[in-house]
Steps between C-alpha positions, in 0.01 A plus 500: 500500500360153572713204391231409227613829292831403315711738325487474108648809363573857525332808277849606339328778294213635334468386189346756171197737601238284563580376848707165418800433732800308403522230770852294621330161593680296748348194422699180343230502207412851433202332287377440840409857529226506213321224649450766791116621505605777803793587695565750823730831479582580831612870574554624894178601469255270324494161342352469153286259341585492106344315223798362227331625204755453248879338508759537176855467535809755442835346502525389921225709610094455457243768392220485711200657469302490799118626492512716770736748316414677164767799476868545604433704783271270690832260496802718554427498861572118507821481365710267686211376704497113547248247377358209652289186402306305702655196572165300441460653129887393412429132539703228567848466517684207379627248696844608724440886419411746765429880541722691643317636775416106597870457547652794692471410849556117466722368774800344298633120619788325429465160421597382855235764647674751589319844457748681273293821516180655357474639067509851494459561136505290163746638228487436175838514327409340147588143538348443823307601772726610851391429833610811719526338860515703749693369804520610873862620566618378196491663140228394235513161351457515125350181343402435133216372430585157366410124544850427633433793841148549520334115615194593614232755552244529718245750519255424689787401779701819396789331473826409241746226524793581285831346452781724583726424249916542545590841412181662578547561839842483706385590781230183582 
């Protein structure tokens, strides 16, 4: 999967007879999705091209009808399969927000330069992002994702300076 492909959702379900799926989007703005003209299912086997047809909402979930698919048992197969957007057709973020994918990986700073160790995953716990820092020889750092810890990010550089606040970490 090529780092242009970003995951959006998951096919949770089918959805009636007529080959709809019920869809858990894991974007911030699951509006985002209907402004989708395709996205990719990937199986171990194949990777799909489908056409958003249609988008309506059910409580958390979407129903999506995608073009491709015209009766329930042309979809059951992809049940639980992941979808992805092309990062070019998702357009652009606003300022100080960054996919996931363009974060894990970053070599994490402290403000006097030391390397601290490298984010292994971003979790989201409701109020905040978490920076899951994975240290050599030491356990994982957890940071939240606030203006107070997180000073800068750089991309391009693949790095992070954070603060290291007291309490965080006893062991620095």
């Amino acid at each position: 999967m090529n780092n242009n492909l970003l995951e959006v959702g998951k096919i949770a379900n089918t959805h009636g007879l007529r080959g709809e799926v019920k869809v858990a989007v894991w974007m911030d703005y699951p509006e985002e999705f209907e402004a989708l003209e395709t996205v990719y299912l990937k199986t171990r086997k194949e990777t799909l091209k489908l056409t958003v047809k249609n988008v309506r909402y059910q409580k958390n979930n979407l129903i999506v009808k995608f073009a491709e698919f015209n009766d329930i048992n042309e979809v059951e197969q992809y049940k639980n399969c992941v979808l992805y957007a092309d990062r070019d057709e998702l357009g652009e973020l606003p300022e100080g927000v960054h996919y996931i994918v363009d974060l894990i990986g970053l070599e994490v700073y402290n403000e006097e330069g030391e390397k601290l160790g490298v984010i292994a995953d971003v979790i989201n716990n409701g109020a905040s992002d978490i920076y899951d820092v994975k240290r050599e020889g030491k356990k994982n750092l957890l940071l939240p994702v606030i203006d107070e810890v997180v000073k800068e990010i750089d991309i391009e550089g693949g790095k992070v300076t954070v603060h290291v606040m007291e309490g965080l970490d006893d062991e620095i």
